[in-house]
C-alpha positions as semicolon CSV with decimal commas, in nm:
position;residue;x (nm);y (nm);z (nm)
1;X;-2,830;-4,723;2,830
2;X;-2,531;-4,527;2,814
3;X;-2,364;-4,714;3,163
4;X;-2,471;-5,061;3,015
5;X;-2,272;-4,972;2,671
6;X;-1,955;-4,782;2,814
7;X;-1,944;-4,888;3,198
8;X;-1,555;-5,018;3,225
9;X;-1,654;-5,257;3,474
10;X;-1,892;-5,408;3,264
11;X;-1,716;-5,731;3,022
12;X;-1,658;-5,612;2,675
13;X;-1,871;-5,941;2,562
14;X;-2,163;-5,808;2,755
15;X;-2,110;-5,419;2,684
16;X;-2,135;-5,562;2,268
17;X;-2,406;-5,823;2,341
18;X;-2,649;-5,520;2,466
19;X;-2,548;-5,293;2,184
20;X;-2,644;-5,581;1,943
21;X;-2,958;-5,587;2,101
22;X;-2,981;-5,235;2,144
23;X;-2,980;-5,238;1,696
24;X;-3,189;-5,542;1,693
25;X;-3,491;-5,424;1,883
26;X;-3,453;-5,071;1,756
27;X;-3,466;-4,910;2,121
28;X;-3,379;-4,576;2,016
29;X;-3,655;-4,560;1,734
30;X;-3,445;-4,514;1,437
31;X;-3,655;-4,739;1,205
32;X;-3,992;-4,768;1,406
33;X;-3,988;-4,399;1,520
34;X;-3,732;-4,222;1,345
35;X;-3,802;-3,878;1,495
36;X;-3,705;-3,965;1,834
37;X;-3,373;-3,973;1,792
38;X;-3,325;-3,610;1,619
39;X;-3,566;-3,523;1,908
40;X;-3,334;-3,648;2,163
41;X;-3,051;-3,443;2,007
42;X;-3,240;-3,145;2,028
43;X;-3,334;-3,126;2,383
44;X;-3,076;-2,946;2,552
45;X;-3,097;-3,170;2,854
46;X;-3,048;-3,473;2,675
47;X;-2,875;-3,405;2,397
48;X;-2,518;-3,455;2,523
49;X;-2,604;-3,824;2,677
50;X;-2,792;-3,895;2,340
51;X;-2,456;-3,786;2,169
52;X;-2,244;-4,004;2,419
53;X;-2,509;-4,302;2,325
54;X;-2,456;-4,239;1,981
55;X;-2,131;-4,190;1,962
56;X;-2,066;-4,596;2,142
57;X;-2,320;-4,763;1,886
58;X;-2,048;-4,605;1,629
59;X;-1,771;-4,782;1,790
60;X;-1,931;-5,095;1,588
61;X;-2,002;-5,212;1,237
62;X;-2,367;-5,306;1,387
63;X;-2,403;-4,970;1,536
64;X;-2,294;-4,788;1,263
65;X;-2,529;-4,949;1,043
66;X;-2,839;-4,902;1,286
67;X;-2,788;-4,491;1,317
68;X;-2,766;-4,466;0,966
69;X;-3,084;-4,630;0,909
70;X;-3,197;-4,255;0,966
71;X;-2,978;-4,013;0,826
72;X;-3,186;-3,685;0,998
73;X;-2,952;-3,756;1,289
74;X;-2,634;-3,753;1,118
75;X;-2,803;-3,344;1,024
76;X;-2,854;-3,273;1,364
77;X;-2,488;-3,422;1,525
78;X;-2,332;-3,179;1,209
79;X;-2,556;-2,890;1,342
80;X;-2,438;-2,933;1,682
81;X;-2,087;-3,029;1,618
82;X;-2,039;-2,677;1,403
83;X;-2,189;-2,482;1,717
84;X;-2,044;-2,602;1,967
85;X;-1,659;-2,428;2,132
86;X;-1,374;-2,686;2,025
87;X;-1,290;-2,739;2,392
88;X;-1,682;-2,822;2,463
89;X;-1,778;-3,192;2,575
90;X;-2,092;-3,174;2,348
91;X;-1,827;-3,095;2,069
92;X;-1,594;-3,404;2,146
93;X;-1,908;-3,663;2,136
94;X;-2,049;-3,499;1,852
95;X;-1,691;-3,539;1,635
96;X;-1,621;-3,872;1,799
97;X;-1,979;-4,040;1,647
98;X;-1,897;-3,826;1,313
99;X;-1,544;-3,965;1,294
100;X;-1,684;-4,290;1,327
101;X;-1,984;-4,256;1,101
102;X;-1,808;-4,138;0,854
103;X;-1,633;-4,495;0,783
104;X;-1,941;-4,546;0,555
105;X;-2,054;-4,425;0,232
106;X;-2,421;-4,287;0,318
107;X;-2,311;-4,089;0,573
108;X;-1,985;-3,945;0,423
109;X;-2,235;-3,794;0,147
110;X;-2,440;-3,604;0,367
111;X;-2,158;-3,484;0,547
112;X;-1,944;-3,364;0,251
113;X;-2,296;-3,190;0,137
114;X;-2,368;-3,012;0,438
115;X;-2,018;-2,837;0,446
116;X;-1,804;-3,118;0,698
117;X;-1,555;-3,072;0,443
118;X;-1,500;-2,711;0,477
119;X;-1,515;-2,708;0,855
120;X;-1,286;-2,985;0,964
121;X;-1,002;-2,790;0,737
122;X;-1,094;-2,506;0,941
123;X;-1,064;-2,689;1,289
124;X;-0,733;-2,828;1,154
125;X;-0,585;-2,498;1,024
126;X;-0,735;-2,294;1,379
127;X;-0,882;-2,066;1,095
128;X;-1,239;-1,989;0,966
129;X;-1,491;-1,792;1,166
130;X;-1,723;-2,073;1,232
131;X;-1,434;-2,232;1,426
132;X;-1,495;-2,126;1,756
133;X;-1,178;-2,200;2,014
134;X;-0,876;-2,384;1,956
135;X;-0,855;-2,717;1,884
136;X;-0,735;-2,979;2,102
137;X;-0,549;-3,272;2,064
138;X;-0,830;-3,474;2,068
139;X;-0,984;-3,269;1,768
140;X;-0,682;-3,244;1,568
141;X;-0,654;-3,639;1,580
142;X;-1,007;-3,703;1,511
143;X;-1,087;-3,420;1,313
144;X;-0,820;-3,545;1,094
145;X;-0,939;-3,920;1,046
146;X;-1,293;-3,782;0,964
147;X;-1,062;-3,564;0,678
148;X;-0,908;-3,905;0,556
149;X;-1,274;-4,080;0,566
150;X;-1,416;-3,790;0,338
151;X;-1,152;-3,755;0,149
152;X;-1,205;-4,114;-0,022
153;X;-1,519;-3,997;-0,213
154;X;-1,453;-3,783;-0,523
155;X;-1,697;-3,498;-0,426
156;X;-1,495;-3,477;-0,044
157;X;-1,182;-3,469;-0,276
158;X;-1,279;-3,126;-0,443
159;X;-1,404;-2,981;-0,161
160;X;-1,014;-3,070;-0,021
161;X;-0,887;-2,881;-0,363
162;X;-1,102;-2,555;-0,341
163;X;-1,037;-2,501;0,007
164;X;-0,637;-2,586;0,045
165;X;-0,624;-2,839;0,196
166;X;-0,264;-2,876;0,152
167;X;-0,167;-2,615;0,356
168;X;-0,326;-2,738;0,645
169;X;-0,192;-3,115;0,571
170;X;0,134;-2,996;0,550
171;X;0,137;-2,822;0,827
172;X;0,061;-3,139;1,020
173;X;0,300;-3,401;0,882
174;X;0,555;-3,379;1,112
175;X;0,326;-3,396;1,396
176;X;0,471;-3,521;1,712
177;X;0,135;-3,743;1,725
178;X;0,147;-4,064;1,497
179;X;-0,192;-4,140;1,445
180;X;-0,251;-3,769;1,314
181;X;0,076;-3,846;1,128
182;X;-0,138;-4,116;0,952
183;X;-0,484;-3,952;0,896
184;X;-0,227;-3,698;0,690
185;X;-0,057;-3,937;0,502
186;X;-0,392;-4,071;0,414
187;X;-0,568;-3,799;0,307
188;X;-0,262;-3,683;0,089
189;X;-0,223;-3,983;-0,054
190;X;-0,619;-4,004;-0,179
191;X;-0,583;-3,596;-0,284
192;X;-0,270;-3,708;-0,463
193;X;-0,508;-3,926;-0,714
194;X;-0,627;-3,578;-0,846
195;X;-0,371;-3,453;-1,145
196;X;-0,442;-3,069;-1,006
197;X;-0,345;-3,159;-0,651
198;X;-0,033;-3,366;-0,780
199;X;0,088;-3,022;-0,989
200;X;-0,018;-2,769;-0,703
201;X;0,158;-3,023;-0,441
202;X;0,471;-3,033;-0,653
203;X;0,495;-2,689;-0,714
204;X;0,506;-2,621;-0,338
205;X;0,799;-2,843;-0,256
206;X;0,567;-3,167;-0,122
207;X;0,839;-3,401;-0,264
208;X;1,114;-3,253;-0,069
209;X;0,883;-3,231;0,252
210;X;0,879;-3,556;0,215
211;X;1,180;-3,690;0,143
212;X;1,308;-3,537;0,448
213;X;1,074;-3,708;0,654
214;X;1,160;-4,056;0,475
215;X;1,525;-4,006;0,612
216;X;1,443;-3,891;0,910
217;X;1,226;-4,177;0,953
218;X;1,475;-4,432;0,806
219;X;1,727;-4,313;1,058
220;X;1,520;-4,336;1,348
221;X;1,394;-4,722;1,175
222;X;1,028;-4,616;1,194
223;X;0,926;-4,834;0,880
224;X;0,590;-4,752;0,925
225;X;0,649;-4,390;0,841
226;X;0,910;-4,438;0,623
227;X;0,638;-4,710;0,445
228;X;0,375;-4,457;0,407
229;X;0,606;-4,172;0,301
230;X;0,733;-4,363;0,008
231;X;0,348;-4,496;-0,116
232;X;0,330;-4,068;-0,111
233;X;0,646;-4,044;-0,353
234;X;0,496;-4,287;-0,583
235;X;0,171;-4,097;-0,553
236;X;0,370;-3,773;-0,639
237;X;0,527;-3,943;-0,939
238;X;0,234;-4,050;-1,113
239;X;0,215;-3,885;-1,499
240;X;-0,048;-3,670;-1,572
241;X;-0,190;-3,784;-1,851
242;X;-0,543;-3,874;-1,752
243;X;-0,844;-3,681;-1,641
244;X;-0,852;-3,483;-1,310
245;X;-1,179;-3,625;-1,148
246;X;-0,975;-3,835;-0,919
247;X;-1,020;-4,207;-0,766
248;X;-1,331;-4,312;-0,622
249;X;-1,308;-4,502;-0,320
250;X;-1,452;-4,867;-0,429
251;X;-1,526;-4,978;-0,050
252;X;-1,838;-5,095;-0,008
253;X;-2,025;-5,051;0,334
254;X;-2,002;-5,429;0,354
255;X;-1,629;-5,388;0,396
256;X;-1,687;-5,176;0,711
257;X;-1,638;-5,425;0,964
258;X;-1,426;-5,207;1,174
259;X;-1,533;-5,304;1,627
260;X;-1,374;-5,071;1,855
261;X;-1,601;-5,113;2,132
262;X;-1,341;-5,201;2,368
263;X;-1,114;-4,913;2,299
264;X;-1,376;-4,679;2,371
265;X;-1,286;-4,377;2,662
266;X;-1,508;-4,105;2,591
267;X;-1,797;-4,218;2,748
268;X;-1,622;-4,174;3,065
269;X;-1,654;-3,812;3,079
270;X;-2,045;-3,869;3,079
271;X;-2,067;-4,168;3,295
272;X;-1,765;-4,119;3,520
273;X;-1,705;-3,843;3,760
274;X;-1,591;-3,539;3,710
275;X;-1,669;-3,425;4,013
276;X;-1,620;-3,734;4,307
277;X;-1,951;-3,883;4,213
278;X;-1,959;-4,257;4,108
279;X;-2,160;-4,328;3,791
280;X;-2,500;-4,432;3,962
281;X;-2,487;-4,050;4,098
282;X;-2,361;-3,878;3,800
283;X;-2,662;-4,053;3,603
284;X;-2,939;-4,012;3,900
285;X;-3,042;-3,635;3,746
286;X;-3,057;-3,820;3,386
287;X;-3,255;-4,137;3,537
288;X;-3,482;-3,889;3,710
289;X;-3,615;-3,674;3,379
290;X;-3,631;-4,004;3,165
């Protein structure tokens, strides 16, 4: 399953045509038999394929929708993401199919409740004792889009507030990588929609952190960071003269029609070799058991 969804020699038209299929005829069980996936995930010699499976059906709108048809597995990949070392392959396909999960609403409400919230800040901020390794760069940029997802929903919001989230985020912003650069800027500016945050952000000098990075980014002419830094001013500026509970995200999971199947790498460290084998050997062992 896992070649005929990731393989790079395989068209993108035909890798997206069998995952279609793949949601259509329910082969992993999620609606007919919906303890086989959570099974899957719990066998230790399957569970890391299953992740790498699950973790390409996120990559589209059609596979997100199909996993979440059974939200017992989004449990499980939580369970297994906050055991495993930060430097672990289990731990990088179990935050990739998060990350990407947690573009939609269901989801991003079992993962606030069952403490995502909390432990991504940890990962960011290399802090916590459930954080177990440092993170890489691969878990500081994904880590920190999941952040930006949750954030959206008022409940991921507070959860940002009570556990200071600012200190991490601002600790980031300047962040030689640009797409962590962005997951920042995004979370801030949805925390910034909470009077509290605005007051707490002010009175820790967030409006001269960023005004230094809008002229450093004017002078270098990236308008796309000098763009997002000035939505964050406005932000910043707002009065405070309303109620803090903060605006709700009104994206519906009919607006998540995000496809990324074609930019998709990770599988590669499941299917490709990491050791001289092609990927008809690496799978044999895995073809053997099934």
């Amino acid at each position: 399953l896992l070649q005929r969804l990731a393989s790079a020699e395989a068209p993108v038209a035909h890798r997206r045509g069998f995952l279609v299929a793949m949601a259509c005829f329910d082969v992993l069980g999620v609606r007919g038999r919906p303890q086989t996936l959570p099974e899957l995930l719990a066998d230790p010699a399957l569970a890391e394929l299953a992740l790498g499976i699950l973790a390409v059906l996120a990559c589209e709108a059609v596979g997100r929708m199909y996993i979440v048809a059974n939200l017992e597995c989004v449990e499980t990949v939580v369970q297994i993401l906050k055991s495993q070392p930060l430097d672990s392959s289990m731990h990088i396909q179990a935050l990739a199919a998060m990350q990407r999960l947690s573009l939609r609403r269901a989801p991003q409400d079992r993962m606030i409740a069952l403490g995502l919230v909390e432990w991504v800040i940890g990962c960011l901020g290399w802090q916590g004792e459930a954080i177990q390794g440092t993170p890489s760069e691969f878990s500081l940029e994904f880590g920190s889009a999941m952040l930006m997802n949750l954030a959206l929903r008022t409940a991921g919001k507070w959860r940002c507030l009570k556990n200071d989230a600012l200190s991490v985020l601002l600790n980031l912003m300047e962040h030689w990588n640009p797409q962590i650069r962005t997951h920042v800027n995004g979370t801030l500016y949805s925390l910034l929609s909470l009077p509290s945050f605005r007051d707490e952000a002010r009175s820790r000098g967030l409006e001269s952190v960023l005004q230094s990075i809008h002229q450093q980014a004017a002078s270098l002419g990236d308008e796309v960071s000098r763009r997002q830094i000035e939505y964050l001013l406005e932000q910043l500026a707002l009065p405070d003269d309303g109620p803090d509970a903060g605006a709700e995200s009104d994206q519906d999971d009919e607006d998540d029609d995000e496809n990324f199947l074609e930019e998709e790498e990770l599988a590669g460290l499941l299917l490709g070799d990491r050791g001289g084998r092609s990927a008809e050997e690496a799978l044999c062992g895995f073809l053997l058991s099934a």
